[in-house]
C-alpha positions in Angstrom: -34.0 -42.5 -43.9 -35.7 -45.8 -44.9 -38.3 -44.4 -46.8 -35.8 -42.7 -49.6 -33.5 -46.1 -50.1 -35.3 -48.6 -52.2 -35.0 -52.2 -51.2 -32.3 -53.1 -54.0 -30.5 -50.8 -56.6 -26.8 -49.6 -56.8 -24.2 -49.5 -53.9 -23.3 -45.5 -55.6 -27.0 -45.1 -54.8 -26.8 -46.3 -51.3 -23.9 -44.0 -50.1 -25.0 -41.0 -51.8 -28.3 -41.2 -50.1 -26.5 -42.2 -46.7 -24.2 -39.4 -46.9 -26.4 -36.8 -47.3 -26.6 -36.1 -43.5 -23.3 -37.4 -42.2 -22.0 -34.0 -40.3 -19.4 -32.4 -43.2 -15.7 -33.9 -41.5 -16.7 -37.3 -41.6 -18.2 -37.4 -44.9 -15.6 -38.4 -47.2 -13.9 -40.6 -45.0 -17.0 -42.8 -44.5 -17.7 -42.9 -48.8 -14.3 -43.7 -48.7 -13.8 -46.2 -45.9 -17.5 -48.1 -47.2 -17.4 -47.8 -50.9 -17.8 -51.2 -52.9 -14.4 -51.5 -53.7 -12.9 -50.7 -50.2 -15.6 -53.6 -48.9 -13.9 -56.2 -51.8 -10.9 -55.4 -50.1 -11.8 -55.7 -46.4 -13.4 -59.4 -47.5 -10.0 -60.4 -49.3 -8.5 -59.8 -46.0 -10.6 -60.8 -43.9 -11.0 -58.4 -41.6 -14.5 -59.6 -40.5 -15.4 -56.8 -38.0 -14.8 -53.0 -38.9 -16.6 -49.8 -38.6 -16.3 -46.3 -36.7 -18.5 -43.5 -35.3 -19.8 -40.5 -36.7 -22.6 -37.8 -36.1 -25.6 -37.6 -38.5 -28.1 -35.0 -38.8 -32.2 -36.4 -37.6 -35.1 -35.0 -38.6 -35.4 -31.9 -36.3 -31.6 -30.7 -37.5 -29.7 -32.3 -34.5 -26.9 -34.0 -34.6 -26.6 -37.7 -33.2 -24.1 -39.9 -33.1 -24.3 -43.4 -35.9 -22.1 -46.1 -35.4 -21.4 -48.4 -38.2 -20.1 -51.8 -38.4 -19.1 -54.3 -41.8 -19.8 -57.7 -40.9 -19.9 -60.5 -43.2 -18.8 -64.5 -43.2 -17.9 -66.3 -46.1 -18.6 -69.6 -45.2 -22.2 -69.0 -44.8 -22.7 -66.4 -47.7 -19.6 -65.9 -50.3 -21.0 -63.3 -51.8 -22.8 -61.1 -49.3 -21.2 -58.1 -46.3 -23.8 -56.1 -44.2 -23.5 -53.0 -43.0 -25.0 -52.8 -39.7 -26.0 -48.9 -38.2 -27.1 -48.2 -34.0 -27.5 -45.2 -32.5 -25.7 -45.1 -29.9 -26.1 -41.5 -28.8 -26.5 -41.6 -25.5 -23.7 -43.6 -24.8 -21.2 -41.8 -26.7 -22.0 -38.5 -24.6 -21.9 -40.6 -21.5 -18.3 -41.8 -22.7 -17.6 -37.6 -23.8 -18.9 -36.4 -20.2 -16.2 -39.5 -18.7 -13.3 -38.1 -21.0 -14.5 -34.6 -19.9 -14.4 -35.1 -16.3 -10.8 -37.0 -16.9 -9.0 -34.3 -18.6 -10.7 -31.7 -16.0 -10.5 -34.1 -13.1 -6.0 -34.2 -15.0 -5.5 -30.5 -15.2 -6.9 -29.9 -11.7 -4.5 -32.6 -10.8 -1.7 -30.6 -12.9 -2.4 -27.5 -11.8 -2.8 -28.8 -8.1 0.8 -30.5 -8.0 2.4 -27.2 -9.7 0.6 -25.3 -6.9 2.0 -27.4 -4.4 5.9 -27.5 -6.0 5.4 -23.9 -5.9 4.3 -23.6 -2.6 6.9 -25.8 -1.2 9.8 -23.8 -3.0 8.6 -20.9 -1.3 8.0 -22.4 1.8 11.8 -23.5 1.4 12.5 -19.9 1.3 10.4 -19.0 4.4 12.0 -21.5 6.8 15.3 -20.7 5.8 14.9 -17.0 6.3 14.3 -17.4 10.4 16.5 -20.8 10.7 19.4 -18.3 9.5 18.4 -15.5 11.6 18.8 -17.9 14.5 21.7 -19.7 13.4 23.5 -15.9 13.2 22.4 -15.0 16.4 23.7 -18.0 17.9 26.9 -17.4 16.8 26.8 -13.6 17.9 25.7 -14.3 21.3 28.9 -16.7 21.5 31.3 -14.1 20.5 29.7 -11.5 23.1 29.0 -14.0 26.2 30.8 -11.4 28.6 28.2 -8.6 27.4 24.6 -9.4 29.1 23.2 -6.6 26.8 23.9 -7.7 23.5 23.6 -11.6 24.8 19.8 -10.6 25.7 19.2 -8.7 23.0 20.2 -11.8 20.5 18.1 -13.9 22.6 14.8 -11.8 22.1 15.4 -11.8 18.7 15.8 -15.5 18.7 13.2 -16.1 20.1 11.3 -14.1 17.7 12.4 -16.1 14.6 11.6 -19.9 16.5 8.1 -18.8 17.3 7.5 -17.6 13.4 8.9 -20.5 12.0 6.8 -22.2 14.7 4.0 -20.7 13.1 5.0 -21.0 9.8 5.5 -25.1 10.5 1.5 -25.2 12.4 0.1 -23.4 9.2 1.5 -26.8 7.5 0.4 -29.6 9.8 -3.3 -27.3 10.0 -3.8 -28.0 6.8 -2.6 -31.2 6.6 -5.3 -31.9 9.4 -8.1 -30.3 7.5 -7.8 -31.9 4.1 -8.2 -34.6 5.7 -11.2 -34.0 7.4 -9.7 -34.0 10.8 -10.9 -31.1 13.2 -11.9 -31.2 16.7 -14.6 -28.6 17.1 -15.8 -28.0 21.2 -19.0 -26.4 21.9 -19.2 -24.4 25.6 -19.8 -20.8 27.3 -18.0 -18.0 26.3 -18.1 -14.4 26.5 -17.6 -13.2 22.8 -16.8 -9.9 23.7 -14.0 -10.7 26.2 -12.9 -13.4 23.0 -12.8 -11.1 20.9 -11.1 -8.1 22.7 -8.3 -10.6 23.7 -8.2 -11.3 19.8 -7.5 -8.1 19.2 -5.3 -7.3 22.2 -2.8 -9.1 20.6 -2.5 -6.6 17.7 -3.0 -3.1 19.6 0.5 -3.5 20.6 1.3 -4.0 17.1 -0.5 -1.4 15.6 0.9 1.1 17.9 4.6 -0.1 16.9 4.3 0.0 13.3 2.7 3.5 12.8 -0.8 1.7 12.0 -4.7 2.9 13.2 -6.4 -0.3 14.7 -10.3 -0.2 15.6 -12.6 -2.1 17.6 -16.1 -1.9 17.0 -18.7 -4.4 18.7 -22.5 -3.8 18.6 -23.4 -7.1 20.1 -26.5 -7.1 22.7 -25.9 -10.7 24.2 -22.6 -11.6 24.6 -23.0 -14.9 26.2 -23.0 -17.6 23.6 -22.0 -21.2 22.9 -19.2 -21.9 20.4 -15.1 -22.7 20.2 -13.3 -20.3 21.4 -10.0 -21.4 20.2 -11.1 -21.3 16.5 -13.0 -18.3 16.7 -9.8 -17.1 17.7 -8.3 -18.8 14.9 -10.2 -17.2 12.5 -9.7 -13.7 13.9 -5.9 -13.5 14.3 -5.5 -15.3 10.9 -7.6 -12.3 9.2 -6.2 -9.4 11.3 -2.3 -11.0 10.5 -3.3 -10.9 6.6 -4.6 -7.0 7.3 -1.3 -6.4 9.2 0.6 -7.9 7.1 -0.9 -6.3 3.7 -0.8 -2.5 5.0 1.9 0.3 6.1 2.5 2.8 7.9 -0.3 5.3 8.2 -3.3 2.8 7.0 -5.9 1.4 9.0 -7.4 -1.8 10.2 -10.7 -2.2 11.6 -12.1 -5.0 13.5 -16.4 -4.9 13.5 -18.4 -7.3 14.9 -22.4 -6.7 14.9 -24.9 -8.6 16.1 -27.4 -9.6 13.3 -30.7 -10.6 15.3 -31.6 -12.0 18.4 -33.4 -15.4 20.1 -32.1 -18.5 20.7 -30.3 -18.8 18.0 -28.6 -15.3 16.4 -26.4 -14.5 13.3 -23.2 -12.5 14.4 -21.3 -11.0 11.5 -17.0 -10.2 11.9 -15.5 -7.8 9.2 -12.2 -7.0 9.1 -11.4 -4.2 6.4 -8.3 -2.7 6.1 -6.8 0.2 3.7 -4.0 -1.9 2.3 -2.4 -3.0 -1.2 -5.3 -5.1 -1.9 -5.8 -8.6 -4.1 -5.3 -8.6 -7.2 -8.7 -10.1 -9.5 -7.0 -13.1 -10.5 -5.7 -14.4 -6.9 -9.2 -13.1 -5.7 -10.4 -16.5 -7.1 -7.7 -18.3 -5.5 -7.4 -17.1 -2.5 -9.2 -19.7 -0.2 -7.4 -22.7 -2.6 -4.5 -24.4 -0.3 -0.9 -23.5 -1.8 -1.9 -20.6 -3.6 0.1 -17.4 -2.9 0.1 -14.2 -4.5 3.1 -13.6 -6.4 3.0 -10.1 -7.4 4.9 -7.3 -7.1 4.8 -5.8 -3.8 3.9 -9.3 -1.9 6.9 -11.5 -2.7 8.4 -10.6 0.6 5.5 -10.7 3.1 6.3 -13.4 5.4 4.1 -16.5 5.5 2.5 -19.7 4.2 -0.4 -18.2 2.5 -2.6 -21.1 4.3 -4.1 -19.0 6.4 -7.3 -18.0 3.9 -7.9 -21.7 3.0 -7.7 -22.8 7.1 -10.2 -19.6 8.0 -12.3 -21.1 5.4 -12.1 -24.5 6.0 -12.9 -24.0 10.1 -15.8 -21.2 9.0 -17.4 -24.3 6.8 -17.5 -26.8 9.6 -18.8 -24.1 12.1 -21.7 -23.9 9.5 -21.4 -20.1 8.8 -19.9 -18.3 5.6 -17.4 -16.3 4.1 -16.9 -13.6 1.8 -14.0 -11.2 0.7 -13.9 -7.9 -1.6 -10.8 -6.1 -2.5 -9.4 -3.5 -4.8 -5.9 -3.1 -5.7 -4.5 -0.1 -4.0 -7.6 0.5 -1.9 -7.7 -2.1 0.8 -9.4 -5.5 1.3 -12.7 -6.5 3.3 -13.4 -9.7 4.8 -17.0 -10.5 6.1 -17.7 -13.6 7.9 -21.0 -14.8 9.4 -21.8 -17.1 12.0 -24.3 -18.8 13.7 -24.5 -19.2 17.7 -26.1 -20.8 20.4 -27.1 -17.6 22.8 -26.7 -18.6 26.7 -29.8 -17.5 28.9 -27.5 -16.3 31.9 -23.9 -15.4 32.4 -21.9 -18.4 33.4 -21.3 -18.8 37.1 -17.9 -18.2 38.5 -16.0 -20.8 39.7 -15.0 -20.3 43.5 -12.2 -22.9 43.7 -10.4 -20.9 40.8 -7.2 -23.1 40.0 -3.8 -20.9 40.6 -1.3 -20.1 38.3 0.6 -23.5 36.3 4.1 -21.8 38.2 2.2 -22.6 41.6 0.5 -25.7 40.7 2.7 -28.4 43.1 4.9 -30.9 40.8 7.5 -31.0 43.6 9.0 -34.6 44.0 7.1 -36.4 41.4 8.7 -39.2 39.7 9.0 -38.5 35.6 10.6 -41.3 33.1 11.7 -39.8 30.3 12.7 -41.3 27.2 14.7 -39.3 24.5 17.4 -40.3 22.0 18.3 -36.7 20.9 21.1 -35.5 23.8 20.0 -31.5 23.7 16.3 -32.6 23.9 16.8 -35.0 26.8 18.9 -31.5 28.2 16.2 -29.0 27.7 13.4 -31.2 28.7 15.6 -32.8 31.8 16.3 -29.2 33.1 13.1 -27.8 32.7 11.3 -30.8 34.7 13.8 -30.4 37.4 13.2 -27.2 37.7 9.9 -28.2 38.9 11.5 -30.2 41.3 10.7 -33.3 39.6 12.9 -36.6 39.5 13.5 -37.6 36.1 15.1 -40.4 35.1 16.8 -40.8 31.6 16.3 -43.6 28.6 17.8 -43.3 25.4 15.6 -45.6 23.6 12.2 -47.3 24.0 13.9 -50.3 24.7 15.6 -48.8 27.2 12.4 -47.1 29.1 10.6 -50.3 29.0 13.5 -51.9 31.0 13.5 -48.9 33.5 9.8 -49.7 34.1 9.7 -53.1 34.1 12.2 -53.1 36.6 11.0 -50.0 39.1 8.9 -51.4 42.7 4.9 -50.4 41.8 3.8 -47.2 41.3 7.4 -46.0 41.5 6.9 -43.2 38.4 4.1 -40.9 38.5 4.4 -40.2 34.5 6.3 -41.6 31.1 7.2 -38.8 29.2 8.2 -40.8 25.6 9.1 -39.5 22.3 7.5 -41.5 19.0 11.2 -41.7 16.9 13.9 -43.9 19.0 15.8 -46.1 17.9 15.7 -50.1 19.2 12.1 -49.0 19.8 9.7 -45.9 19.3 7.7 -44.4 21.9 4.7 -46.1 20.7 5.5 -49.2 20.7 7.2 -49.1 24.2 3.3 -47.7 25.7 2.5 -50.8 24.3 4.3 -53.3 25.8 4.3 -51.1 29.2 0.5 -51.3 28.5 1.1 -55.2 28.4 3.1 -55.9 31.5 1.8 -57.9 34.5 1.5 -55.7 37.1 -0.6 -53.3 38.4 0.5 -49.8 37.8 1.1 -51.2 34.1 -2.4 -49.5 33.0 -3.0 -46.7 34.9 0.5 -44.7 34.7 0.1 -41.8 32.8 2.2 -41.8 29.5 2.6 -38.5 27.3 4.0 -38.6 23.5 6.4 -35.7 23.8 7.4 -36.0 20.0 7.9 -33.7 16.7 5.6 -36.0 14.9 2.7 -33.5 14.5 0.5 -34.9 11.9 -3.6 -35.9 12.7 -2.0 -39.7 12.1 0.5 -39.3 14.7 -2.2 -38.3 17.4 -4.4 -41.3 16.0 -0.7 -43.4 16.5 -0.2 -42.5 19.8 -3.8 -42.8 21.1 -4.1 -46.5 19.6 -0.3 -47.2 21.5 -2.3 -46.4 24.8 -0.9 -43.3 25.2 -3.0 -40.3 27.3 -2.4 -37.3 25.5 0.5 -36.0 22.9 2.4 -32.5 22.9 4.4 -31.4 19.9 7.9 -30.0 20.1 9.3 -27.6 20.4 7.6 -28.1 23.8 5.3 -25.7 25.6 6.1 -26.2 28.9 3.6 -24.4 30.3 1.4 -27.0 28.0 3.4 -30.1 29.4 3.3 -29.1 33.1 -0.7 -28.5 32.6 -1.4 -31.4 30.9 1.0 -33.3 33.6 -1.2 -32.0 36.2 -4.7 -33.3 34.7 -3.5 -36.5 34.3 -1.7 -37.2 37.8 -4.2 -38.5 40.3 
């Protein structure tokens, strides 16, 4: 612009000449803000530093962005301001891009937390749908205790309910585990056929009761591979529930696995169509997003936390293979997902000291501590380990359990059974002072966090308290007596 202002003439001059390529919004307010006059004014107050940014037009026709600053002192020149122009392009689109990825970096956040109070008022819903089934059946089987029939019938169907809501609780602490990066992932033999045939076993009964056509098909030429079982299995039963649960009477479900190419290494690619009510477009791109549910007609009553896409996808990711999903309202939803495995030369050998059933396994006459503050868990727990033939002895508290073994002759207990949430003193921080004690047994007793604290920090809580392993309630006995066993000399 140099070349068209001359060194001295009229300040009109100037700004006319200036303003020529000042983008058309910001035109009047900078003649405006830096006429003559306005400048008089600034000096009379003395507002020494003032200026703005605006975008001028170079050379080639761009845009850039001009900042401009009046600076002037009156003690060294009375009678003289300067205006002062940068280009300061580059970082004004830097600062842009930052406010960019703050509002986007906002409305994720926004839309993120809606998502979530969203999901957790349905979720609110879902709980309380089986806790009242149970809490009704309860009541029934009290008014018909004399009638075995009815008593067993209401016990089935309580049953029923505990283990959804079971499931409906596990969706939650799963994906509590996995946004935080937390998942244990195992690597050993399996059969893949036999995995996926017990998969699917699972759902043939199913099919068969609701009026549904389930197929198998498997065109796999080695069968022997290395991966983890349980979350292959994961990833199957989550995908055939969501087919299940998304089709009636009369449609079908198929289950196809295919094997992609062989060697050392082979691709093995799982789709699970079905002939169902389909996604709609707009959930299609939601549908692997945590708290996300599909709220349209037709769904609203399909039972569930809708975390079961964003867990498939999350265990798929960290098995290093891929997803994808097609679906058409009306017609049915497809699910392909491909992985990567390990193929084993040789079938595994058989073991020939097969371990017997858990019912079998011996726990006659072992010593259990067992500490429990909530009077109908120590009761369930207390009669189920005595139904093993166990000796259990009761504490109410921490406190109280870490008395009991300070005080018992050496090696007296064969296993601490201790629940995290007591009061005087938690679970973990009795394993630590048993840990602590002078004597010998002090170390190597076997202590188990029997404990509804189910969260990836709880198992990191318990481990750091000394603790050997940790089982979630409700319990799985069958899980308790087996992990018992492995840890008992």
């Amino acid at each position: 612009m140099i070349k068209n202002i001359p060194p001295a003439g009229k300040m009109d001059d100037f700004m006319r000449s200036v303003s020529q390529d000042i983008e058309d919004s910001a035109k009047q307010d900078f003649i405006d803000n830096f006429s003559a006059e306005n400048i008089k004014k600034l000096v009379a107050q003395r507002i020494h530093d003032y200026g703005g940014d605006f975008k001028k037009k170079t050379a080639s026709g761009e845009y850039q962005w001009v900042g401009v600053r009046l600076l002037f002192d009156e003690s060294l020149y009375s009678d003289e301001a300067v205006l002062c122009f940068r280009s300061i392009d580059e970082e004004k689109q830097a600062q842009l891009q930052q406010l960019d990825l703050l509002k986007t970096s906002l409305d994720n956040a926004r839309q993120s937390e809606q998502a979530r109070n969203m999901f957790f008022s349905s979720m609110s819903h879902d709980m309380r749908t089986p806790l009242n089934v149970i809490i009704g059946l309860s009541d029934l089987a009290k008014n018909h205790i004399n009638d075995p029939g009815k008593t067993e019938e209401y016990l089935k169907k309580i049953t029923i309910s505990s283990k959804h809501l079971l499931d409906l609780i596990n969706d939650i602490l799963e994906i509590s585990r996995l946004e935080q990066g937390k998942m244990n992932v195992e690597k050993k033999q399996i059969n893949l056929k036999t995995c996926i045939e017990e998969s699917a076993a699972l759902f043939q009964t199913k099919a068969s009761q609701e009026g549904k056509i389930f197929i198998v098909d498997l065109e796999i030429q080695d069968y022997f591979v290395f991966s983890d079982p349980f979350r292959l299995n994961q990833i199957l039963n989550n995908l055939l529930s969501n087919a299940f649960k998304f089709t009636k009477e009369g449609d079908k479900i198929i289950l196809k696995t295919k094997q992609l190419d062989q060697g050392n290494f082979a691709k093995y690619k799982f789709e699970i169509s079905d002939t169902g009510i389909g996604i709609s477009k707009e959930f299609l791109e939601k549908l692997f997003i945590p708290y996300e549910r599909e709220t349209r007609f037709g769904t609203k009553n399909i039972q569930g936390t809708g975390l079961g896409t964003a867990i498939v996808k999350n265990i798929i990711s960290h098995l290093g293979g891929e997803i994808r999903v097609t679906s058409e309202l009306g017609k049915g939803t497809a699910f392909t997902v491909t992985l990567l495995f390990e193929t084993a030369k040789q079938q595994p050998l058989e073991s020939k000291n097969e371990e017997t059933p858990l019912q079998q396994k011996n726990l006659k006459g072992k010593r259990v501590l067992l500490a429990e503050d909530n009077a109908v868990n120590m009761e369930i727990a207390g009669e189920l380990l005595s139904m093993c033939d166990m000796e259990v002895t009761k504490a109410w508290d921490g406190q109280e359990a870490l008395e009991l073994f300070k005080n018992s002759p050496p090696h007296y207990f064969d296993i601490l059974l201790l629940d995290m949430q007591m009061p005087r003193m938690g679970g973990c921080d009795a394993a630590k002072a048993i840990r602590l004690l002078e004597r010998e047994d002090a170390k190597s007793v076997p202590i188990i966090a029997v404990t509804a604290n189910a969260f990836a920090e709880d198992f990191a809580a318990t481990s750091a308290a000394g603790m050997n392993a940790h089982v979630s309630k409700p319990i799985d006995f069958a899980l308790l007596c087996k992990t018992m066993l492995e840890l008992l000399p």
